[in-house]
TIMI-80886 format. One record per residue: x, y, z of N, C-alpha, C in turn; residue number from 0. Coordinates in steps of 0.2 Angstrom, whole numbers, plus 5000, padded with zeros to 4 digits. Example, Ala and Ser with C-alpha at 12.3 -4.5 7.8 and 13.67 -1.06 7.14 Angstrom:
2
(r (5066; 4972; 5039); (5062; 4978; 5039); (5066; 4984; 5039); 0),
(r (5064; 4989; 5035); (5068; 4995; 5036); (5064; 5000; 5039); 1),
***
This chain:
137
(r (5004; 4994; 5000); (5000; 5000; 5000); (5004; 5006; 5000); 0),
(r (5001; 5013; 4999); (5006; 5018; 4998); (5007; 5020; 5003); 1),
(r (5011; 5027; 5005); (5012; 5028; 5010); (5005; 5034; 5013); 2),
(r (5003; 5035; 5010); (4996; 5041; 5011); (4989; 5035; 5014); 3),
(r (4989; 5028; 5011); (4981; 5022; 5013); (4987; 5020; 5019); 4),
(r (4993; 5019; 5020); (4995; 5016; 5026); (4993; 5023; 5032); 5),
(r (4994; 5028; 5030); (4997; 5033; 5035); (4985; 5034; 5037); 6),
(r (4983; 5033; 5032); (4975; 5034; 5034); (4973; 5029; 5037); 7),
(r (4975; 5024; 5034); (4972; 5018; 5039); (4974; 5017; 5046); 8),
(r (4980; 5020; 5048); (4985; 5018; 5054); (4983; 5027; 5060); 9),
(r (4982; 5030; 5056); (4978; 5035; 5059); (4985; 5041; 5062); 10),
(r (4988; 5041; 5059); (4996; 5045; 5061); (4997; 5048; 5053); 11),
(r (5001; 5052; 5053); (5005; 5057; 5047); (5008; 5052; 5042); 12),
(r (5010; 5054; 5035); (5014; 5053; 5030); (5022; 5055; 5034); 13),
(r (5021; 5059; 5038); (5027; 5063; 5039); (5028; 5057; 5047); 14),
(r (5024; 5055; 5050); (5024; 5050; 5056); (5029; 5044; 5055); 15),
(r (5026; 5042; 5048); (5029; 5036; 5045); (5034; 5035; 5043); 16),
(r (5035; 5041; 5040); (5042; 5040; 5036); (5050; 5041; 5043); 17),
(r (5047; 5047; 5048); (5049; 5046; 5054); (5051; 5039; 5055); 18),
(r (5046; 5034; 5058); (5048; 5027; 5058); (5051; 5025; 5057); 19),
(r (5052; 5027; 5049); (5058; 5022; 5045); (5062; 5024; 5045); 20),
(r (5063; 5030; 5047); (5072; 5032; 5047); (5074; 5032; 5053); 21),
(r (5070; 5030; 5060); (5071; 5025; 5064); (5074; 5019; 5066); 22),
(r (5072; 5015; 5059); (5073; 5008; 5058); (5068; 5002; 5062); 23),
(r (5061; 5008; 5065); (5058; 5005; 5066); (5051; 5001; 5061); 24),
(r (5051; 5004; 5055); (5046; 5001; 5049); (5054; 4999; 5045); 25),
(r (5050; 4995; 5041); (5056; 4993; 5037); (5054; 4997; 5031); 26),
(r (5061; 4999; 5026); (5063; 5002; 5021); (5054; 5002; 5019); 27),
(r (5052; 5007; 5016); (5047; 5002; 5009); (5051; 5002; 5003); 28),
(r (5049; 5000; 4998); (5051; 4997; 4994); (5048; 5005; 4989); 29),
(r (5051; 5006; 4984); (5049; 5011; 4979); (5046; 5007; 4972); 30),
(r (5040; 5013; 4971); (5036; 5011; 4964); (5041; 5013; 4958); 31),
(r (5038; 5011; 4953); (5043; 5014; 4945); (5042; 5022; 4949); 32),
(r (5036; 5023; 4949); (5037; 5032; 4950); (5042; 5033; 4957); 33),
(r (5043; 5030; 4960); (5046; 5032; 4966); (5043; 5032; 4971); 34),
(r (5037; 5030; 4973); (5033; 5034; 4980); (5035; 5027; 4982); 35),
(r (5035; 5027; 4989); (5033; 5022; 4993); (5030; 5017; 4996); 36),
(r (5029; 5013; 4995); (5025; 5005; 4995); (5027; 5000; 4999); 37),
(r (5022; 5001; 5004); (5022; 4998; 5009); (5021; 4991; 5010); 38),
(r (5023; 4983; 5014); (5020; 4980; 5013); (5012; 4979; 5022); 39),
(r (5009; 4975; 5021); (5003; 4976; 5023); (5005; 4975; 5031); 40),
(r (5010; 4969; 5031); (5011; 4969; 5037); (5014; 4978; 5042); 41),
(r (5016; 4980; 5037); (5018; 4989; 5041); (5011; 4992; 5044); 42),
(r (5006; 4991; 5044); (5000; 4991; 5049); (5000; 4989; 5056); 43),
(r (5003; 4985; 5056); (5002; 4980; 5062); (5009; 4982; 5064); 44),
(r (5013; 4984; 5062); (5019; 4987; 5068); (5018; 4993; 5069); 45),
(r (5015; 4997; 5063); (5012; 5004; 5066); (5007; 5005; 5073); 46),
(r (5000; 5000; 5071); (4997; 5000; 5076); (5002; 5000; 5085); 47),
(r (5004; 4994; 5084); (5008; 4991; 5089); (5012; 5000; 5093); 48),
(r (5014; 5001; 5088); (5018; 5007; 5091); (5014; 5014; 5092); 49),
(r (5009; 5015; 5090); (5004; 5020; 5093); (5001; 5015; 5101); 50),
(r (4999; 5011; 5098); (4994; 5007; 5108); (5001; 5009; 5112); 51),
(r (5007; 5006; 5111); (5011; 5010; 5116); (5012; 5015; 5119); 52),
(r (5014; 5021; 5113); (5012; 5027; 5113); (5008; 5029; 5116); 53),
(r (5000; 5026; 5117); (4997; 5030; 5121); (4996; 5029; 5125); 54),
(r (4998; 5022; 5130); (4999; 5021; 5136); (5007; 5024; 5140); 55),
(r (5010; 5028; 5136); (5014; 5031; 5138); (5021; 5028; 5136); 56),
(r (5023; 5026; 5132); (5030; 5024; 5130); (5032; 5028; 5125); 57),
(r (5041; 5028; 5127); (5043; 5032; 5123); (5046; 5030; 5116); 58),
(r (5046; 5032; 5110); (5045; 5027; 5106); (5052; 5021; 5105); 59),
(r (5058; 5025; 5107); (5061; 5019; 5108); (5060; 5013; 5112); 60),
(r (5057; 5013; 5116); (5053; 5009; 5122); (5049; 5004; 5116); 61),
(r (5048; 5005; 5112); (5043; 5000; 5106); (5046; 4998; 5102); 62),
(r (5055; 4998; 5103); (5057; 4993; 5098); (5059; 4987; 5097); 63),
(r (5058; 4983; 5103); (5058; 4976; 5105); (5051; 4973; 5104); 64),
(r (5046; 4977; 5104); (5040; 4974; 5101); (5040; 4975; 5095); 65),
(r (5040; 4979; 5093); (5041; 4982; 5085); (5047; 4975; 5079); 66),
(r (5053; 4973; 5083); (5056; 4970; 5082); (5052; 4961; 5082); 67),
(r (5049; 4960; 5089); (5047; 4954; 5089); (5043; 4951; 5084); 68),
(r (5038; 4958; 5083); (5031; 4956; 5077); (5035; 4955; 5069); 69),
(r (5044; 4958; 5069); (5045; 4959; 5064); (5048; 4951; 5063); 70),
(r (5050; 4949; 5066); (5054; 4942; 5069); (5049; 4937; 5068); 71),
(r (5043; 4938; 5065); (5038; 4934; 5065); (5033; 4931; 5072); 72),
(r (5036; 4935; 5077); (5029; 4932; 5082); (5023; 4934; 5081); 73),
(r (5019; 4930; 5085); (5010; 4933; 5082); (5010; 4939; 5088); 74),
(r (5012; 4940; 5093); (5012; 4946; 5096); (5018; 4950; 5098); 75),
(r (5017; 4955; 5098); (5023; 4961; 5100); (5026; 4960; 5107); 76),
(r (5021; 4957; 5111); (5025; 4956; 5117); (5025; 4950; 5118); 77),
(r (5026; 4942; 5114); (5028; 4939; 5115); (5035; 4937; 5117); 78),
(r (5039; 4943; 5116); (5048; 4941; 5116); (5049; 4943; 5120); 79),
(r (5056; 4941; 5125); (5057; 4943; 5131); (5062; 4949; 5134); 80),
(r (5062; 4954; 5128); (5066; 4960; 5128); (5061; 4963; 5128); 81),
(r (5053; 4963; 5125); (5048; 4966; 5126); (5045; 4968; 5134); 82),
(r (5046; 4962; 5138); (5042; 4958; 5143); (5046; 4966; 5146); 83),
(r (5052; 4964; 5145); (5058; 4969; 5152); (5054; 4975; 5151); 84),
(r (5052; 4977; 5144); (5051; 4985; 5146); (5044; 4985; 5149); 85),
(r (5040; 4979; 5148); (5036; 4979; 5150); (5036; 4981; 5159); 86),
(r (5042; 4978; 5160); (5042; 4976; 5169); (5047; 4984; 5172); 87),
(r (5051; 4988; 5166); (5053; 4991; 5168); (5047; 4999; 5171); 88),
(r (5043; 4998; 5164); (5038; 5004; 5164); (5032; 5005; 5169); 89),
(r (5031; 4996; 5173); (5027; 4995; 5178); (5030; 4998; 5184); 90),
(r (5040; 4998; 5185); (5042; 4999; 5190); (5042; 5009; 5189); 91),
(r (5042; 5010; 5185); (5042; 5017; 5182); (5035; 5019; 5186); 92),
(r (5030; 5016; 5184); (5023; 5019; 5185); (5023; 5018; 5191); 93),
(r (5026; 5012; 5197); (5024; 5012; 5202); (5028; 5016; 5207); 94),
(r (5033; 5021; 5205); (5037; 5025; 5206); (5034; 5031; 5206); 95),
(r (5031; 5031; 5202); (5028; 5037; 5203); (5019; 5037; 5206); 96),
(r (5017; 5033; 5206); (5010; 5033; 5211); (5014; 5033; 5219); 97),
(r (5017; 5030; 5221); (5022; 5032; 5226); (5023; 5041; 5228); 98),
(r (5024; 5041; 5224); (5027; 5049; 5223); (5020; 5053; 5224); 99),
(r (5015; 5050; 5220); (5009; 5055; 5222); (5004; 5053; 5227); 100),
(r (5004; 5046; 5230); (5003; 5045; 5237); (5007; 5049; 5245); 101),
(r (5013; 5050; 5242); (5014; 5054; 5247); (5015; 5061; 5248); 102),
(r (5013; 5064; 5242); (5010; 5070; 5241); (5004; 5071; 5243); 103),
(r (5000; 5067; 5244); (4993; 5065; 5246); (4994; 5066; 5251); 104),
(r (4998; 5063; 5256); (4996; 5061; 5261); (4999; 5068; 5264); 105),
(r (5004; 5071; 5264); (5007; 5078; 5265); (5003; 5083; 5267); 106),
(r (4998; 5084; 5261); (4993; 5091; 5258); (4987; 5087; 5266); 107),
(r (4985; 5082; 5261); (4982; 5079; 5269); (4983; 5080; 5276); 108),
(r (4988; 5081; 5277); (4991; 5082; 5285); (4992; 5089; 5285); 109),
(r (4994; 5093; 5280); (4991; 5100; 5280); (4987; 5103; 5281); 110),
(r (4981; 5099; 5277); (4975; 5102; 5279); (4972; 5101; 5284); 111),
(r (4973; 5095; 5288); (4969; 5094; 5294); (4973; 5100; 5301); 112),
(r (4980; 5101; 5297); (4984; 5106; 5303); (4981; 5112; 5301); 113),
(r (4980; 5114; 5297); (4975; 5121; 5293); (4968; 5123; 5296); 114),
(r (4967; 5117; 5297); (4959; 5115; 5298); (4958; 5115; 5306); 115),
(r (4964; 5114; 5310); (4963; 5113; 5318); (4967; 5121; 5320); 116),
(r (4968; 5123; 5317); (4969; 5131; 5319); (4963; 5135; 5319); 117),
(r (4963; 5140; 5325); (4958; 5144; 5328); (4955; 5150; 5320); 118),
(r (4951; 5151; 5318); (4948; 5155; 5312); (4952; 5162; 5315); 119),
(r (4954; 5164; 5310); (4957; 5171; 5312); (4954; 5179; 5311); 120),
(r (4954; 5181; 5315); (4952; 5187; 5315); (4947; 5190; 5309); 121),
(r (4940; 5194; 5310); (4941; 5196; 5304); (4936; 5190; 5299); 122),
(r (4939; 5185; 5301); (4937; 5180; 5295); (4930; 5177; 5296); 123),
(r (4925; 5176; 5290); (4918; 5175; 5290); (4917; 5169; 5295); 124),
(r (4912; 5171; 5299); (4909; 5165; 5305); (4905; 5160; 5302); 125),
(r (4899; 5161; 5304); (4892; 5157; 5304); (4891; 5159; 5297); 126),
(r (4886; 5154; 5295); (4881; 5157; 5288); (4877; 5163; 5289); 127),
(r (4878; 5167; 5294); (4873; 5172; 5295); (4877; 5178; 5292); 128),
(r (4883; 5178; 5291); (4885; 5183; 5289); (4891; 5186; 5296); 129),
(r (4890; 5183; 5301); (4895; 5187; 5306); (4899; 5187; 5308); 130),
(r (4904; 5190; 5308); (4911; 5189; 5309); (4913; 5191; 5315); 131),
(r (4916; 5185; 5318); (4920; 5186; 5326); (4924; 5192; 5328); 132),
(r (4922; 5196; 5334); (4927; 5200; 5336); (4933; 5197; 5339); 133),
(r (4940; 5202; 5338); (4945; 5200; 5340); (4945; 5204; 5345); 134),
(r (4948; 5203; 5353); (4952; 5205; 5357); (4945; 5211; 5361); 135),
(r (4940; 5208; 5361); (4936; 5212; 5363); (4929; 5215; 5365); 136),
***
């Protein structure tokens, strides 16, 4: 297919694609008599594979052990076990930073309850009735 019915099907740029290949992650296309580019069908399916990563967060070199496996002929990209590690590194990645925002949680948390067990200051709205406490008198 050309590169314009891969680049629509696959749902990314002319300009996406050919990126990819001067990655080395599509392989070369092949050129028509006129020149254009010509893909074969299986470059779909590595395309795919590298957007799903993409949008759960990898970075694109991060997609080239799957990228690689589907080219190696596995039936899936994370069949191989250079894929699996990225898999296990980006899980320890992710879990590094839920960490990180649980204890950011937990901080603002403890702030606010110290926030919150402090006397209202002076000045500042009371009841719903509208009346503001006197200070000092």
């Amino acid at each position: 297919m050309r590169i314009g019915e891969l680049a629509e099907r696959a749902g990314v740029s002319t300009r996406t694609l050919r990126y990819y290949e001067s990655r080395g992650l599509l392989p070369a296309a092949d050129r028509g008599a006129n020149g254009h580019r010509v893909y074969r069908d299986d470059a779909l399916r590595l395309v795919a594979q590298i957007r799903t990563l993409q949008d759960f967060g990898f970075e694109l070199e991060d997609t080239r052990p799957f990228v690689e496996c589907l080219r190696a002929g596995h039936p899936a990209g994370d069949s191989c076990p250079d894929a699996r590690a990225v898999y296990r590194r980006k899980i320890a990645e992710l879990d590094g930073l839920m960490a990180g925002l649980r204890a950011a949680r937990d901080h603002l948390t403890a702030q606010l309850a110290r926030a919150e067990a402090l006397p209202a200051p002076c000045g500042a709205a009371g009841g719903t009735d509208g009346d503001v406490p006197l200070c000092g008198g």
